[in-house]
Each structure stands twice: as C-alpha cells, then as structure tokens.
N, C-alpha and C positions, 0 to 999 in steps of 0.2 A: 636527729635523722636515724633513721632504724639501719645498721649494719646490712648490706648489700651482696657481701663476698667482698674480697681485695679485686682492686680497679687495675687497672694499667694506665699508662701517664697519659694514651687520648680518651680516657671514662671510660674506656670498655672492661669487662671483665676480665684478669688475665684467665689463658683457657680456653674459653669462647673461639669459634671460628669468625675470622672479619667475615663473616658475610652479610646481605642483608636481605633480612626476613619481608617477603612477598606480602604485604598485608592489602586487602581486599577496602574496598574505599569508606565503608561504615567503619571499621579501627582505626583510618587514617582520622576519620570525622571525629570519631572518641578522642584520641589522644590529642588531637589538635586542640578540643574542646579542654581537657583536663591542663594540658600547657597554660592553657589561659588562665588559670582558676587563682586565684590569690586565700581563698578559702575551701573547707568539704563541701561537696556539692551531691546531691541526692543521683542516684540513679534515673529517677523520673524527671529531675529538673534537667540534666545532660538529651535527656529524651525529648522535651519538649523544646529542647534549643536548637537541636537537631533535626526535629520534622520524625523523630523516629519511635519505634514505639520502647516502652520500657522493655520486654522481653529481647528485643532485640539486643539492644545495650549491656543487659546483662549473662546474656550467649557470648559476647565478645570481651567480654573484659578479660578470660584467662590468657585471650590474644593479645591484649592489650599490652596484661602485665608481661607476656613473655620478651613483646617484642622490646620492652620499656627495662629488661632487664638486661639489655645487649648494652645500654648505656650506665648501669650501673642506678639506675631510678627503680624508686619501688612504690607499687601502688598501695596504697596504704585505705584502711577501713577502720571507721569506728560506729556500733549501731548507736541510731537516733543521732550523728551528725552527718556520716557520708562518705565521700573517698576524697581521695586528695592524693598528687604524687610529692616523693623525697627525691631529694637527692641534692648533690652541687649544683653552683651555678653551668660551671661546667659542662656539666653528664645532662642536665636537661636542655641545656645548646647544642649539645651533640645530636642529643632525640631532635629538638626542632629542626634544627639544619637537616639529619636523615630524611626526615620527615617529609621534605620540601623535596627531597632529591627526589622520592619516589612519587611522591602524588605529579612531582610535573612531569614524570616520566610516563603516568597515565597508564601505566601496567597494570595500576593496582584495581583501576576502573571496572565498575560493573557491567555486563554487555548492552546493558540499558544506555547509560554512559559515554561507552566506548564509542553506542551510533550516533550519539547527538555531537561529540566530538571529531566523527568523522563528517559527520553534515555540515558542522562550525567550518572543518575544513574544506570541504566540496565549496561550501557557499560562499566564504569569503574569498574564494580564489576566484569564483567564476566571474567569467569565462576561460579564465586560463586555465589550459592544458595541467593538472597534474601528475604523475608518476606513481604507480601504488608502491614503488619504493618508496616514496616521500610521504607518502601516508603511512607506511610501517614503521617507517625511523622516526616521524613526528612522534606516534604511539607506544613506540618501543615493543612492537610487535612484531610476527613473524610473517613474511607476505602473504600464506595464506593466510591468515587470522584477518591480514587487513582484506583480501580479495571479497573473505567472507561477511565481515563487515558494511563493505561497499556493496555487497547484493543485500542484505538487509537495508539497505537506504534508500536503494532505488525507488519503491516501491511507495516509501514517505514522500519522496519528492516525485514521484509520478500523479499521485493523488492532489499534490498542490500543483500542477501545472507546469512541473519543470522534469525536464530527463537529463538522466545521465549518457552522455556519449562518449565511445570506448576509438582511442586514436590508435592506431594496430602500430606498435613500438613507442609510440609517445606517454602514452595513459589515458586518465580521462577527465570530463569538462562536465558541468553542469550548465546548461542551456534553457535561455530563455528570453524573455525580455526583464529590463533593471526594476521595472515596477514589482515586476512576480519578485526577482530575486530577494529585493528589499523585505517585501510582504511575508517573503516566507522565514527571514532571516530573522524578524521580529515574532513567529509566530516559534521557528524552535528558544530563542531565548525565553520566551514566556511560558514555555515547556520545561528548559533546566530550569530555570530562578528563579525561587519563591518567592512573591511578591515582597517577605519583611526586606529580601538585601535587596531591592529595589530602590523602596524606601528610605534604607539606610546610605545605600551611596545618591540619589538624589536632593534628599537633605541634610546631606554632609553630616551624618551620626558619628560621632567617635568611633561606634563598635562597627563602622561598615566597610572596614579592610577586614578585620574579624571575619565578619559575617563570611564576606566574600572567600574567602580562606575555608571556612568548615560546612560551606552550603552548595558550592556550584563546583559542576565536575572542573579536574586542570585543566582540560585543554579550553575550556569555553570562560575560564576566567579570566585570563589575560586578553580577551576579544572585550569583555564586558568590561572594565578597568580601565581600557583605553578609551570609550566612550564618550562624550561629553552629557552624562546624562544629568548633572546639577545643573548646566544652562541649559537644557533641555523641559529640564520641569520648569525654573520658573517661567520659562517661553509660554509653557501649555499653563501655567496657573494666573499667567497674567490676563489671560484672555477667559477665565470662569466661564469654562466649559459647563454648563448645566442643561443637558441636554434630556430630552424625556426618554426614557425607560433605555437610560446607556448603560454599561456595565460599572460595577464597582472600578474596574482597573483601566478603565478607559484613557485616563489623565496617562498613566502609565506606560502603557500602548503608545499613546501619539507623540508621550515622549523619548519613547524609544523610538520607536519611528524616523523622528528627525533626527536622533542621535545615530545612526545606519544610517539616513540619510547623508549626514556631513559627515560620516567618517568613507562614506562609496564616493562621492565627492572627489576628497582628497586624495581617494586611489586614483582618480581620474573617469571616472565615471558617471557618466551624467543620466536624467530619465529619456525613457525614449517616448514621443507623442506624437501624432501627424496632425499636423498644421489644423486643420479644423476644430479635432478634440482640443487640444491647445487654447485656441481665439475662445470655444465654447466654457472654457473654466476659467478664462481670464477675464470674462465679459457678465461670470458668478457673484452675486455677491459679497459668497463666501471667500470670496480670492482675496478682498480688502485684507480680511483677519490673516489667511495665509502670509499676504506680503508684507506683511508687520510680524509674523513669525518669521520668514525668511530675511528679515533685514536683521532682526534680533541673534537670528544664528549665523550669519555672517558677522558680523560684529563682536560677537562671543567665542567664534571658534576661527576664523578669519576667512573661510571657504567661501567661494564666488557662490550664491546663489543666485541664476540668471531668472528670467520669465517663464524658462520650461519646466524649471521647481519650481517655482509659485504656482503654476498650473498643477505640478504631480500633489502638494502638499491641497492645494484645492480638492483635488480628488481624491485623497484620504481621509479629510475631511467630511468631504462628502459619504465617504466610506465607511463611516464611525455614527454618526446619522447628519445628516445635514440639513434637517429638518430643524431639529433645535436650533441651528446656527439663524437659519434662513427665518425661523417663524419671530425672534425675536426685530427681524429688520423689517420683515412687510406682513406678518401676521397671516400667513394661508393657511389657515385651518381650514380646512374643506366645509363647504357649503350643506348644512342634510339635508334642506329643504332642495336641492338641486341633486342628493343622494335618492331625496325620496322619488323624487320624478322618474329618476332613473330606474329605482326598481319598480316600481309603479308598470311601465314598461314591460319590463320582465314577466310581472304578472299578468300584465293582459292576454303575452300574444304566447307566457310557454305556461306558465302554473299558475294559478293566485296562491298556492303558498309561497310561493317568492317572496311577497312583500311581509313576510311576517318571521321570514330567514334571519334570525339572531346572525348567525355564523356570517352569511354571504352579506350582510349589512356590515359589518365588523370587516371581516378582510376585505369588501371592495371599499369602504372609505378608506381603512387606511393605505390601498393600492391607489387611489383616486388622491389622496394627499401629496403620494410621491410623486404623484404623475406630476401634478400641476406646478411642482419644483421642476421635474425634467422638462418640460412641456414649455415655462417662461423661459429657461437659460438652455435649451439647446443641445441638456444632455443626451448621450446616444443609451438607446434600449433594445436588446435584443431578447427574442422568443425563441428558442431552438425549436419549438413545437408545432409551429405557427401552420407550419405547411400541411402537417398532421390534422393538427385541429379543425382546419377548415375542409377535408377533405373526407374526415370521417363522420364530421358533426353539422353540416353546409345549415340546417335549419337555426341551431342555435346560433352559429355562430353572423345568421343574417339576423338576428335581434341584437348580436350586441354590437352591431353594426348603426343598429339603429340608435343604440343607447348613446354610442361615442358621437353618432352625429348629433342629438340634443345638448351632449355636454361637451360639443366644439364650438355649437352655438352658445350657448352657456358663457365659456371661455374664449371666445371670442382666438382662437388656438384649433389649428391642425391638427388632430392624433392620427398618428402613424399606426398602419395595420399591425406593429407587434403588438402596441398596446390593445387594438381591440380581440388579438388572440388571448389574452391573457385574462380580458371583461368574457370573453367565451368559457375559461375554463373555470373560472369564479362561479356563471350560470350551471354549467357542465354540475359540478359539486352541490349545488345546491337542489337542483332536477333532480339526484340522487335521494337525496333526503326526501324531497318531496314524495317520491313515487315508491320507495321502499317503507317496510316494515322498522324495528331496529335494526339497526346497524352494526354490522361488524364491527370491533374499533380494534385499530392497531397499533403497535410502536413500532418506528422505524427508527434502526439500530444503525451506523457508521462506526468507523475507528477510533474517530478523533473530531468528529463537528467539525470537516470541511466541508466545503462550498459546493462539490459535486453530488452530495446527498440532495441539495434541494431539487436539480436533475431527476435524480428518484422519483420525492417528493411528486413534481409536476406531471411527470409521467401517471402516476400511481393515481392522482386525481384526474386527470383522462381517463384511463384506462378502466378505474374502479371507481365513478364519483356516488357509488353507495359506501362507501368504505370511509369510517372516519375515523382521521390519522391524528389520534389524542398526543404522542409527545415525538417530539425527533430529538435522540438523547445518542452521546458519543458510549463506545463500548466500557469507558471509566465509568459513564455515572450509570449505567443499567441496573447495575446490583443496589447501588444506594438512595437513588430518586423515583425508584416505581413501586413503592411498599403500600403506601394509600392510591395507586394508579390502575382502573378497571380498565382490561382490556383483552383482548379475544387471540393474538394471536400477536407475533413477534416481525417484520421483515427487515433482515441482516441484511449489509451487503461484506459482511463477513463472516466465520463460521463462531457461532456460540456456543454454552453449555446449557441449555433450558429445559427443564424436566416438567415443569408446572404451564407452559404455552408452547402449540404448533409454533414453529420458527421455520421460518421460509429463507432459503439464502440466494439474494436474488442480485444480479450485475446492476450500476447505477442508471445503467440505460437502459433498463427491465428489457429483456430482449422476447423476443415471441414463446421461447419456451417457460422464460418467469410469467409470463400472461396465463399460462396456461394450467403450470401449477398451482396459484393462487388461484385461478377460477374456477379451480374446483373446490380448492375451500369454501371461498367466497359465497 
C-alpha cells in the first residue's frame, strides 16, 4: 500500500480538519462503487455500472481522491489496468461508514433527486398532514431550500391528478383518491430506479443491496427495500402475462404495483370504489387472475386483501391491457366483417373515401375491440368531449349514431352515448383526410407521457381533423426518437428549444386562443 501521510488512531490524517467534505451524489456513486471493487476497474467499466457516462466519472475522481484522503485511502492508477483504492482495513470502514452518514443525510442529492425524494415523502405520508420542518430535517436542508423544493413538486403531482394542500400552521398533504396515490407512487419509483435494481432485488441477485446502494437516491431507497417486491414478481410471473403490444417492464410495473399495494395496506389504507364500479370488476373475468394474486399476497406478506383489492388489482390490470388477459378466455377479437359494414356506412351517407381510410380502419377496430371488453362486463367510459362534439358536428355525429346502432344489433349490447361520441371523432379525422390536400403532420410534445396529453390529443383531432398527429413523444425522448420522423411543426404543452420546426405551446385543454394560433398555421 502506497504511503498516505501519518494517520491518526480513527484513519484520519493527523492535520486535517474533522470535517466532512459535501460531496455531490455522482462521487458518492463513484466511491461507493470503488469500495466494492476487489480488483482495478476501468473508468468506463465504473461508468457503465453507474448509468453514467465516462466523462463524467473522470471530472470527479480528483473529488473522489480528495475526499478518500480524509480517511487515509489513496486512489491508485495503473495504465492498461485501472484504478483501485489503498488503504486499511480500517481507513476504508471509515470512508464506508462516512459514506452512509452523508448519502442518508440526502444533502449530497442532486436537485433532480432532492424532488423525487420530496415526492417519496409527500406520497408516502398522504394524506397525512406533514410540516415543511419535517421535510427539511428528513433532507438535511434548510427550510427554504425545502419550501423551494415543495413548489417544484407541485406541479408533477398536479399533472398526475393529485394537489398539494397547504394547512395554515400545520403544513401540508397531498390529496386524492388511494387509486391516484398508489398509481402515482409507482410511476415516481419507475422514474428513480433503473430497471437493472429492479431486477436484481426481485430475483434475489447477490449484487441487489449493491446495486441499490450506488443507483437509487437515499431518501427513495429505504422506501424501495422495505417493499415485498420478490413475492411480488413471482405473483406476476405465475400468471405469464403475455399480453399484445405490452411494454418491456410491464411484469415490473404490476409488480410493483401490488408491492405499494401491500405495503398502503399495512399503513392502514385501503382502495376507494363505489359499490357499482366494485360489482362491475368483480363480475370481470379478469378478477379470477386478480384474486389468485390477491390471495398470493396475503399469504406472502400477511395483509388482509378484502374484495375492494381484488376489484382495484382488476382494474389495473385492466389498466396495463386487459385485452390480452380477456382475449385469451373468450377470444374477442373484433369482428372486420361487422368493421366493414360499419364503415361501409360511413361511406354512404359522409364520403366514399371512408371505406378505404387505412388509418380510421386501424384505430376504430381497435377502439371497437375495447369497447366490446367494456361493453360485456360493465366497465364505465367516459367522453370529456361529448357535449362538444355533438354540438359542433350534429351531421356527423347523427351517422355514428347510426353506425353504433348496427353494431348494438351486432352485439346484441347497448352503447352508451360516450361511445358513439368518440365513433364521431374517429369520422371527424378521417373527413379530414378525405377533403384535404396533404396534410400537415405534427408532434405532440408533454413532459413526461402522462395521461392529460391524450386530453390534447382528443381535442386537437376535433378541432383540426386535417392535422396528422405522427408521434405523442414525452419532452426526454424529443431529441432522440424523431431523427427519421417527417413532420411540419411541433405542439408543446410546455416550452422547448426548437430551431429546425414552428413549435406551438399550447394548454392540455387547447383553450380558444391555442385554436387560433394554430389556425393560422394550419
């Protein structure tokens, strides 16, 4: 071991001030990562174990070794094999244990970080009342850094359906119903945690306290660790989810899911349903596989799972697609020859390009496949638009009037007026095509790929059904999935940096003045 300086008898240098050095959460990842190492390890190998790039890694390492010489450890280099730390056994227990001191103190947190560990805390408290002292002292922050903080977060949880509300001397509460809280509580963990420690604590990997250790911010790791997410996954792999066009991480998802699930549970928490939605997912097919997961998780973690879980796990199930569950038990593949009649229809009485509409063939079978899932078991469906549609459009929307009463006959099944607004704005889009030249085409831009975008969406093919809306992409993937993407013009519902396309930045409710800007593009 390479000579250090004289120590002092706790491994510090003598000399040195006890104090200890602020280090920033990418050095904490570095050294965490070099602790571990039993061999030299490259630069770019520490990078790609880290999610980080190599430039970064080797910008920090003179922080590295500064902070790593308060313990009397020296980072050591050799070319063509790598770095590696010296020291005692001793002097690098010391770095570890520091180590631990600061990252759970969460100071060292990036502001990226800091918000998702204040959201960690909003969420798992709510509804209870917190204290933005309590939010400062969990962070090790100063109260306004947490005030500031907390208005940063708003704004994430306004956009998923939850507010914050401020109690004048008590603090404040994140508010909602248990469904939202859960949904959202699962969408920031899939935000900090990279799918590999997922993985690794699901399948019980050696390296998945590791992982967890040098990959997920402090404050969100100890929330994730208490989890039951290994009886979780094999819950969701027992049942081979092989659903048509699901996501890679889906498995992932639903088992984290239940695993939020049975841990809101045991805080005392249960889902909220009213009695009809209730009867209507317990009367689901898909509720069988639910309650063979919900017996599986009570069994495995010991939490009561009553009937109003097996209704909420029904409908996130359904939520993930429930199509795959359902088509494997009674086979509803929609009918074309009953698609074709339908558009057939369409073409008589508004265009005869109707029937030959790729696009409006394509998204009303597969709006007509959901339907006839919701349609057998009673799920509820609603139109925000409905009143619109029919009031601005009264001609089309008396054919698809006509169209749902053929395929009620058909289905021997009732559709309800939101659905026949939604077979209205399907026509609406395709009329468009029909009667225009080319087409505009656009990207619509979001923050983050929630649910309020398709809001937009709906609006934007009312409003402009010549307008064709090629990708709805979150403001992360803009820069890297539209490189082979032709399109005419950009609409944000936040502000971008776009030199090469018009970019329009419009509310998710396109309000009369985004109508108006766009139509003059348009």
């Amino acid at each position: 071991m390479r000579e250090c300086g004289r120590t002092a008898s706790d491994g510090r240098r003598s000399g040195d001030p006890a104090v200890r050095i602020p280090l920033d959460s990418r050095v904490i990842r570095i050294v965490r990562c070099l602790l571990n190492q039993d061999r030299p390890v490259s630069t770019a190998a520490i990078a790609r174990e880290l999610g980080l790039s190599t430039r970064v890694v080797r910008y920090r390492l003179p922080m590295v070794e500064n902070y790593l010489r308060e313990f009397g450890v020296s980072l050591e280099r050799q070319p063509g094999s790598g770095i590696w730390l010296s020291g005692g056994e001793r002097a690098l227990g010391l770095a570890a244990a520091d180590l631990d001191d600061q990252s759970g103190a969460n100071q060292s947190a990036s502001p990226k970080d800091r918000a998702r560990i204040v959201l960690a805390l909003l969420l798992w408290s709510a509804p209870t009342i917190v204290s933005l002292d309590w939010i400062a002292e969990e962070l090790h922050i100063s109260k306004g850094s947490a005030r500031r903080d907390l208005r940063s977060c708003e704004k994430w949880l306004e956009e998923r359906g939850l507010a914050v509300v401020r109690r004048s001397g008590l603090g404040v509460s994140v508010v909602g119903s248990e469904r939202r809280l859960r949904q959202v509580m699962v969408q920031l963990f899939v935000e900090s945690v990279p799918q590999e420690v997922f993985d690794g604590i699901q399948n019980n990997k050696p390296e998945a306290d590791y992982l967890v250790q040098v990959r997920v911010p402090a404050g969100i790791r100890g929330l994730i660790s208490g989890l039951p997410l290994a009886v979780c996954r094999d819950l969701v792999s027992a049942i081979q989810l092989n659903i048509r066009g699901m996501p890679e991480n889906s498995e992932t998802v639903l088992g984290l899911y239940l695993a939020v699930t049975s841990a809101r549970i045991g805080l005392g928490y249960s889902i909220d349903l009213d009695v009809g939605q209730q009867r209507s997912l317990i009367d689901h097919p898909v509720s069988d596989t639910a309650r063979s997961i919900c017996e599986g998780l009570s069994d495995g973690t010991g939490v009561d799972m009553g009937e109003e879980e097996v209704a909420g796990v029904t409908e996130y199930l359904l939520g993930i697609d429930a199509l795959g569950l359902v088509d494997k038990r009674l086979d509803l593949s929609f009918d074309q020859v009953v698609l074709e009649s339908l558009l057939r229809i369409a073409a008589d009485r508004l265009h005869p390009l109707l029937l030959d509409d790729a696009e409006l063939r394509l998204g009303l079978s597969n709006h007509l496949e959901r339907l006839e899932v919701r349609l057998k078991y009673g799920l509820p469906v609603h139109n925000p638009l409905l009143a619109e549609v029919v009031e601005r459009y009264p001609e089309v929307h008396e054919v698809a009037m006509a169209m749902a009463s053929a395929l009620s006959a058909q289905m021997d099944l009732a559709i309800v007026e939101d659905e026949v607004g939604f077979i209205t704005m399907y026509l609406l889009g395709a009329l468009g095509r029909a009667r225009q030249g080319p087409r505009k085409k656009a990207l619509v831009v979001c923050p983050s790929g929630m649910a309020t975008v398709w809001v937009l969406v709906a609006r934007l093919q009312v409003e402009f059904p010549e307008l064709e809306l090629v990708q709805v992409l979150s403001l992360d993937d803009l820069r890297t999935e539209t490189r082979d993407t032709e399109f005419d013009l950009i609409i944000s519902t936040v502000a971008i940096d776009s030199e090469d396309s018009p970019t329009f930045v419009v509310s998710p409710l396109l309000t009369a003045t985004d109508v108006k800007q766009l139509a003059r593009f348009i």
